[in-house]
N, C-alpha and C positions, 0 to 999 in steps of 0.2 A: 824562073822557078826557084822556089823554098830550098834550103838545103832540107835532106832527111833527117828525121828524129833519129838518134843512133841507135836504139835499141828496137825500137815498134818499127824502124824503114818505111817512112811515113811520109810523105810531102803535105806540106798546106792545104795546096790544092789539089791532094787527091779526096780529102773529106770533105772538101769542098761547103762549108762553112755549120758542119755538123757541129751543135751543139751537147748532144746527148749520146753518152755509150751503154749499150749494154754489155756487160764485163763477166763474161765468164772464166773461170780456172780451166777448165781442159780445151784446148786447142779441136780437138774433134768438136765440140757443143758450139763455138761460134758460127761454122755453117749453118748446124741446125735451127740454133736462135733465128739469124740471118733470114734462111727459109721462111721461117713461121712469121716474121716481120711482115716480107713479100705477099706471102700468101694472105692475113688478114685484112692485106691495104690493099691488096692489089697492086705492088710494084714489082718493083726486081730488084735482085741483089748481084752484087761481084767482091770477087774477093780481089783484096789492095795488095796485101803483102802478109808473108811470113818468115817469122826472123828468131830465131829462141823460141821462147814458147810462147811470145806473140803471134797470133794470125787473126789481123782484122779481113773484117767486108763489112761496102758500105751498102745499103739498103733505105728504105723512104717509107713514112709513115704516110698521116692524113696532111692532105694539102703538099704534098710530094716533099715532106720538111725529111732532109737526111740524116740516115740516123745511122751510129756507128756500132757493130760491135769489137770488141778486142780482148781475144784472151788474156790472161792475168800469169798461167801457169798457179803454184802452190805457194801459197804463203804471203806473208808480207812485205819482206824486201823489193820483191816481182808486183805487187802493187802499186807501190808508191813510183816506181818506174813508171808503169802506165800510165798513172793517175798524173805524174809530176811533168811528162811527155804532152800527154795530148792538152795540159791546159794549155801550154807555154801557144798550141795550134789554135786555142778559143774553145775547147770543149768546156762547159759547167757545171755535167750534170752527170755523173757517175753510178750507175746502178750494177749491183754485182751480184749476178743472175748464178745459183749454185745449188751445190747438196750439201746434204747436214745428217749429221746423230746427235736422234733426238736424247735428251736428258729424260725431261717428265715422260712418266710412265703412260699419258694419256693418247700423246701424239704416238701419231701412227704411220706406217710407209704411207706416202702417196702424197702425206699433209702437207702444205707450206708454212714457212717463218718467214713473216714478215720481221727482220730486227728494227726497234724502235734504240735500242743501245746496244753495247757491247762491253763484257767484262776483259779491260786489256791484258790478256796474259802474252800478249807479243810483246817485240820488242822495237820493232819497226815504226811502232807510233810513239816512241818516246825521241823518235827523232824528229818531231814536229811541233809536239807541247808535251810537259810533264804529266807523270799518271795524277795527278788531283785533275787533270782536264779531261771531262765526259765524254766518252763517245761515242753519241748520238747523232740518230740519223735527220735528213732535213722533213720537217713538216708535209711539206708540199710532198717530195718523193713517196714517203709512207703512203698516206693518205691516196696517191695514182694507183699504188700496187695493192692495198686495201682494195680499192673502186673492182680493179684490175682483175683480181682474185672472186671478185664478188660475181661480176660479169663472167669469167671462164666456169663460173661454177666451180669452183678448186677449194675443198674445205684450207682452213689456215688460220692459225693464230698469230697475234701480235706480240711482242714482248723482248725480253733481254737474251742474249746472244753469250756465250763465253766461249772468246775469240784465242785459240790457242798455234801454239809458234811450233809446237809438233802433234802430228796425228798420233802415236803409240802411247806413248810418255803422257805427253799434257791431258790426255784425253782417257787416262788410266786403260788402255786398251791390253784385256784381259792378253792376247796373246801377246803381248810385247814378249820381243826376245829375253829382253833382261827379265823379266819378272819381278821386276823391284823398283816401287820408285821413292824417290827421296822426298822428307821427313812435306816440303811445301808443298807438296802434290798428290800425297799419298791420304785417301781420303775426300779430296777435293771435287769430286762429281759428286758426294752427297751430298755437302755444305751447294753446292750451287744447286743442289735439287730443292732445297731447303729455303733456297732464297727466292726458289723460283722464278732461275732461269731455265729457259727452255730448252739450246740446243748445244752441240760444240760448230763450231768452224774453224776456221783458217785464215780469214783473210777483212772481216767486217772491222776488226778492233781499229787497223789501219789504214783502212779506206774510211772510216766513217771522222776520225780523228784526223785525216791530212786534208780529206775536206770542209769539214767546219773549221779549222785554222785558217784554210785559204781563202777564205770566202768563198766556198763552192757549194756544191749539194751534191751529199752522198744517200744511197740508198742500199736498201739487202734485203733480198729471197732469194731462202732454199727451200730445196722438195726434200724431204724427210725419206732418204735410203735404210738406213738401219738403227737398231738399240747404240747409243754410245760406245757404252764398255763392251759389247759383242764383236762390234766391227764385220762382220757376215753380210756382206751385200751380194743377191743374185742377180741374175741381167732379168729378169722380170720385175724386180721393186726397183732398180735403175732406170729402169723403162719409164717404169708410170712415175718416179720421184721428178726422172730429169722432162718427162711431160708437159705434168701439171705446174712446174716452174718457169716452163717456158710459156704454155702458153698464160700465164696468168701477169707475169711480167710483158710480154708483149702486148695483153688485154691494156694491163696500166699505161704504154701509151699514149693511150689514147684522153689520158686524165692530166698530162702534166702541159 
């Protein structure tokens, strides 16, 4: 037997030679991903282990190929954890299955973002390559959750991502407690509206950037929860956001 990964408590041969995760942030969403795996392929799922706010299960696509998922928890530090764990076990292919507030005023609850890049405002990815190094997602990946998206029927746009290291603050959210944000930040959802970027997140700028350094392939959808600067998410547009991301990321299995 493998020793355990010390963070994800993980053995070798519990993923049993899964090359592909689906990587969600909240720990509750990995079952449900999980499930929906199952249920499109007709396999089954179990859960492997929970450790922090790691909790994988493994599950099986077409032609019984197994597939992982693993929470992330919030942010970037807790990614590159994940991401830096399961290659060391042979994992290559990283998809990180989420929700978002949307920037542009067009997108709507329910939509998905496929990220084709991500604006680094984390910090986590500069511990892999400098900010002049882009971070973009792999071709192939895109293009499955594109396919993916097309087949669940799941409206969704393509495009740039701005990848922030806090939700209140980086993401100008109207209730921050402080009420005030300093001089680099203040302003800055419009200049990205301007640039036309699409959403905020949390976690794309560092998964996409520790995977194309390593030679891996990184991917990202989210389902579109709420306005940015509003932050108001009810359990009805959580519903249909964290849905239509699941199943539209699960559809793209079936493409890579």
């Amino acid at each position: 037997m493998s020793d355990k990964l010390y963070h994800l408590n993980l053995t070798e041969e519990a993923i049993r030679g899964a090359s592909v995760v689906l990587m969600p942030g909240d720990p509750a969403r990995a079952g449900k991903i999980a499930r929906e795996v199952a249920k499109t392929f007709g396999t089954s799922t179990a859960e492997l282990a929970t450790n922090r706010e790691y909790t994988t299960f493994i599950t099986a696509a077409d032609n019984n190929t197994p597939i992982l998922v693993t929470s992330t928890g919030i942010g970037g530090p807790s990614v590159s954890i994940a991401v830096e764990e399961l290659a060391r076990f042979g994992v290559r292919t990283f998809i990180r299955v989420g929700t978002t507030g949307a920037i542009q005023k067009y997108l709507k609850n329910g939509d998905c973002v496929i990220t084709t890049g991500a604006v680094r405002l984390d910090g986590a990815s500069r511990h892999y390559a400098p900010i002049s190094y882009p971070a973009v997602a792999s071709l192939r990946v895109t293009n499955a959750l594109v396919a993916g998206a097309e087949q669940a029927g799941v409206p969704f746009y393509t495009g740039i991502t701005a990848s922030s290291d806090t939700f209140y603050q980086g993401e100008e959210k109207a209730e921050s407690y402080r009420k005030y944000a300093i001089k680099d930040i203040k302003g800055s959802t419009e200049e990205w509206r301007m640039l036309h970027v699409l959403n905020y997140e949390m976690e794309s700028a560092t998964l996409l950037t520790a995977t194309a350094s390593m030679g891996l392939e990184g991917g990202c959808i989210t389902g579109v929860i709420n306005r940015a600067e509003d932050g108001r998410i009810t359990a009805k547009i959580l519903e249909e956001g964290e849905s239509n991301v699941i199943r539209a990321a699960v559809c793209g299995l079936r493409f890579l």
